[in-house]
ChimeraX commands (.cxc) that place a marker at each C-alpha (Angstrom):
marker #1 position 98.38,-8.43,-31.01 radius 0.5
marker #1 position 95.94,-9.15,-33.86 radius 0.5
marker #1 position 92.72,-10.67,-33.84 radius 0.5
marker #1 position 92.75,-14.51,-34.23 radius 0.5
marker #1 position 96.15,-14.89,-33.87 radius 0.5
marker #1 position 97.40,-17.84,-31.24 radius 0.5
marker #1 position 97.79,-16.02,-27.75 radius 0.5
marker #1 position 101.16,-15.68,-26.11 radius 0.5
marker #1 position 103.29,-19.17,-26.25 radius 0.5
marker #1 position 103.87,-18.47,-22.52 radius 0.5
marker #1 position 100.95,-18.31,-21.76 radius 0.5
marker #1 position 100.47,-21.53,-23.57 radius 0.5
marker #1 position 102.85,-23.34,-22.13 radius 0.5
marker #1 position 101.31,-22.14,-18.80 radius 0.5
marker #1 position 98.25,-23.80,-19.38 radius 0.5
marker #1 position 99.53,-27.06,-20.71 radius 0.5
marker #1 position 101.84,-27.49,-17.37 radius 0.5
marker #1 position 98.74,-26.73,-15.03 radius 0.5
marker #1 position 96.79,-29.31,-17.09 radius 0.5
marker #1 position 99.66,-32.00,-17.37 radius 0.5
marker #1 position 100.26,-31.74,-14.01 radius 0.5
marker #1 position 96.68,-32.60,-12.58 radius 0.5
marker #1 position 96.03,-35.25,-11.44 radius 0.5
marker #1 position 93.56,-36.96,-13.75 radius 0.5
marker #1 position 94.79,-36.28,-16.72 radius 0.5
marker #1 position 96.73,-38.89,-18.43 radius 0.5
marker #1 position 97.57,-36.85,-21.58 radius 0.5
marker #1 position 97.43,-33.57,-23.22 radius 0.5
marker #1 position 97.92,-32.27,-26.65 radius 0.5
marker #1 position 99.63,-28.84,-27.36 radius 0.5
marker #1 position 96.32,-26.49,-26.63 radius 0.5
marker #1 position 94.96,-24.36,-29.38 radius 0.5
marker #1 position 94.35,-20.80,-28.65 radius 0.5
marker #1 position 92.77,-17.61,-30.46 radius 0.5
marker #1 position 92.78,-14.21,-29.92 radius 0.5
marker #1 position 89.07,-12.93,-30.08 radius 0.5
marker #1 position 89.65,-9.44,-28.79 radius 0.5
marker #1 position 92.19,-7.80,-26.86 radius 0.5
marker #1 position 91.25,-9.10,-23.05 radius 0.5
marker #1 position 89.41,-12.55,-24.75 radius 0.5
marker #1 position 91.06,-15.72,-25.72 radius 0.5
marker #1 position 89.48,-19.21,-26.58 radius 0.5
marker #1 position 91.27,-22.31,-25.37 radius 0.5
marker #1 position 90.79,-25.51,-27.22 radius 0.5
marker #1 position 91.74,-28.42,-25.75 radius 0.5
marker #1 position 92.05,-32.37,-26.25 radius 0.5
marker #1 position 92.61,-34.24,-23.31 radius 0.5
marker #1 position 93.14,-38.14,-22.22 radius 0.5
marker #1 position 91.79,-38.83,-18.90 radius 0.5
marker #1 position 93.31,-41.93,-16.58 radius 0.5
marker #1 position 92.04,-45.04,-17.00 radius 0.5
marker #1 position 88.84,-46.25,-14.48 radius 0.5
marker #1 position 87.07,-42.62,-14.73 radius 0.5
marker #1 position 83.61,-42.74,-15.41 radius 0.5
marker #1 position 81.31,-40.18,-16.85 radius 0.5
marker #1 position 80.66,-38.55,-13.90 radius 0.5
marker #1 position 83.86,-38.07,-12.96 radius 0.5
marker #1 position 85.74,-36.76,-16.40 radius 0.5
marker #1 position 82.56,-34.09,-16.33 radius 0.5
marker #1 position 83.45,-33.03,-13.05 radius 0.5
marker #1 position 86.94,-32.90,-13.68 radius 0.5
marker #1 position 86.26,-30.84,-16.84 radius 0.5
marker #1 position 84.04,-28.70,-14.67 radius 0.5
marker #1 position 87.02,-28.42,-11.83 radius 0.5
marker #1 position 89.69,-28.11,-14.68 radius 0.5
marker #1 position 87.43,-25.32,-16.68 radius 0.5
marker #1 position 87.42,-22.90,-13.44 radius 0.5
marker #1 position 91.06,-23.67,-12.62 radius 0.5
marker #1 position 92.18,-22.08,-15.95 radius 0.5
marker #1 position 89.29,-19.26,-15.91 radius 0.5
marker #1 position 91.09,-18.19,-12.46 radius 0.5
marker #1 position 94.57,-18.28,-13.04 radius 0.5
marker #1 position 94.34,-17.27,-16.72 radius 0.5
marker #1 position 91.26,-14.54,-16.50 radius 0.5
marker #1 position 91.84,-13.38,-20.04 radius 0.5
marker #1 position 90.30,-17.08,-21.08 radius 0.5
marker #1 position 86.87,-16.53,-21.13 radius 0.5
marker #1 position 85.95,-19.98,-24.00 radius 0.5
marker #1 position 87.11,-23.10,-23.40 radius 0.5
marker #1 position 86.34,-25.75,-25.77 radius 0.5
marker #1 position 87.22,-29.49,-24.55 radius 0.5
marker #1 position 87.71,-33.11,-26.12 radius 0.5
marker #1 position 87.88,-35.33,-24.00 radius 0.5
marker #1 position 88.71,-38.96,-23.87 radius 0.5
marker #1 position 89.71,-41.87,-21.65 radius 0.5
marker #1 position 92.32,-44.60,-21.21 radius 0.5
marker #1 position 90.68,-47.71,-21.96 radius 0.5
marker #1 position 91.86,-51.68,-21.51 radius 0.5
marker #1 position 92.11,-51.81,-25.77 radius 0.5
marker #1 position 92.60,-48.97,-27.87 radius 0.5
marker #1 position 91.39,-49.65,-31.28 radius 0.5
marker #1 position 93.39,-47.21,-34.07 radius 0.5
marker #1 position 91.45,-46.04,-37.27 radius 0.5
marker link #1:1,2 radius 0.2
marker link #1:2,3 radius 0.2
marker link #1:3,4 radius 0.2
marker link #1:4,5 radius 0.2
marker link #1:5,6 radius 0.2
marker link #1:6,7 radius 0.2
marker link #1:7,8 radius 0.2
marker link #1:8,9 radius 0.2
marker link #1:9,10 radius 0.2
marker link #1:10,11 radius 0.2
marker link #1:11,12 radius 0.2
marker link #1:12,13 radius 0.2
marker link #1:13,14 radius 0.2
marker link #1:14,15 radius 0.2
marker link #1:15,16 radius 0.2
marker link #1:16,17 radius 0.2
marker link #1:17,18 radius 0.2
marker link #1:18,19 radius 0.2
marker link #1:19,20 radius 0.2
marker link #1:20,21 radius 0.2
marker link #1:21,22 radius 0.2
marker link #1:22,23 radius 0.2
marker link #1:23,24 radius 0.2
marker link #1:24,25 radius 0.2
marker link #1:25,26 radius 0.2
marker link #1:26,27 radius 0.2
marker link #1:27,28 radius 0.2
marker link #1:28,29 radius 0.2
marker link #1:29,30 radius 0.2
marker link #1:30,31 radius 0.2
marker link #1:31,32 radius 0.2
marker link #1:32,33 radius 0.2
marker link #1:33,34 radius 0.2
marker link #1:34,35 radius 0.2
marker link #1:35,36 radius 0.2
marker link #1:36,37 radius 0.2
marker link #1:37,38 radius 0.2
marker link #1:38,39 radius 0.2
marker link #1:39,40 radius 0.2
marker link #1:40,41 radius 0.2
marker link #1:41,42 radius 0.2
marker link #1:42,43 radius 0.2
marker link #1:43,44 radius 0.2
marker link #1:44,45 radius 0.2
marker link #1:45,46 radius 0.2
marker link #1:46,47 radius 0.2
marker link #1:47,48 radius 0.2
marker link #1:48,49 radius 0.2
marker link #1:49,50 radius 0.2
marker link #1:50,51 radius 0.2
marker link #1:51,52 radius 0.2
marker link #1:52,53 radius 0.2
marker link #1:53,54 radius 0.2
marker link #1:54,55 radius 0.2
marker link #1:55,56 radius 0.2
marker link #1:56,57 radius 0.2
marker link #1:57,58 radius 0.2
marker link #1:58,59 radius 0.2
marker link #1:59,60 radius 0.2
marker link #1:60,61 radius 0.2
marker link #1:61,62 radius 0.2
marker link #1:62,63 radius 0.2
marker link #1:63,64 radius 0.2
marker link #1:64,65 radius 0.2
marker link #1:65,66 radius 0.2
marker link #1:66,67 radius 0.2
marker link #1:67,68 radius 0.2
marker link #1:68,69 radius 0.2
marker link #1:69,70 radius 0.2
marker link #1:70,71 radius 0.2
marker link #1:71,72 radius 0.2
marker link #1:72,73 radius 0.2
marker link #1:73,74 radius 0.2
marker link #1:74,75 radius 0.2
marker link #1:75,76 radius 0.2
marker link #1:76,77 radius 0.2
marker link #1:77,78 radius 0.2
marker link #1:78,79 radius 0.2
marker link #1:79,80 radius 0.2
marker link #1:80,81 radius 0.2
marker link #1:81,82 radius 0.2
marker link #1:82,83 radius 0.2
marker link #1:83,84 radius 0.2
marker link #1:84,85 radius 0.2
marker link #1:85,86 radius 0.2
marker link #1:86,87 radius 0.2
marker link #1:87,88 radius 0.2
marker link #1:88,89 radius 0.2
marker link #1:89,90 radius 0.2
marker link #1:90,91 radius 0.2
marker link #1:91,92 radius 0.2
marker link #1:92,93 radius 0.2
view
């Protein structure tokens, strides 16, 4: 294991099936990960929410979603999140 290196792709994969499979997600894209030390790993991720959430309710999913990972995955101590929702038109830049 070397510092800043991606953490284990199964532990990865782990994450991104927990997260696809809840149930206010709409999307995910592959998460990002880093090594910081041995027993500490940052988590980057960038997440579509289902259409009809408001504010309130993506930050408490984020907050419920945040201490989901932290528990099953204890060696993820930073999570960084993007988050975004479905909307009626989607404008592409």
């Amino acid at each position: 294991m070397l510092i800043g290196e991606s953490a284990d792709i199964i532990l990865v994969e782990k994450v991104e099936t927990l997260i696809k499979n809840d149930e206010d997600v709409h999307a995910v894209k592959t998460p990002l990960t880093m090594q910081l030390s041995p027993e500490e790993i940052l988590l980057v991720l960038n997440l579509e929410f289902k259409k009809g959430m408001n504010g309130e309710q993506i930050v408490d999913s984020i907050h419920r979603l945040e201490g989901l990972i932290k528990e099953k995955f204890p060696e993820i101590k930073q999570i960084y999140l993007e988050a975004g929702t479905l909307s009626e038109k989607r404008v592409d830049n």
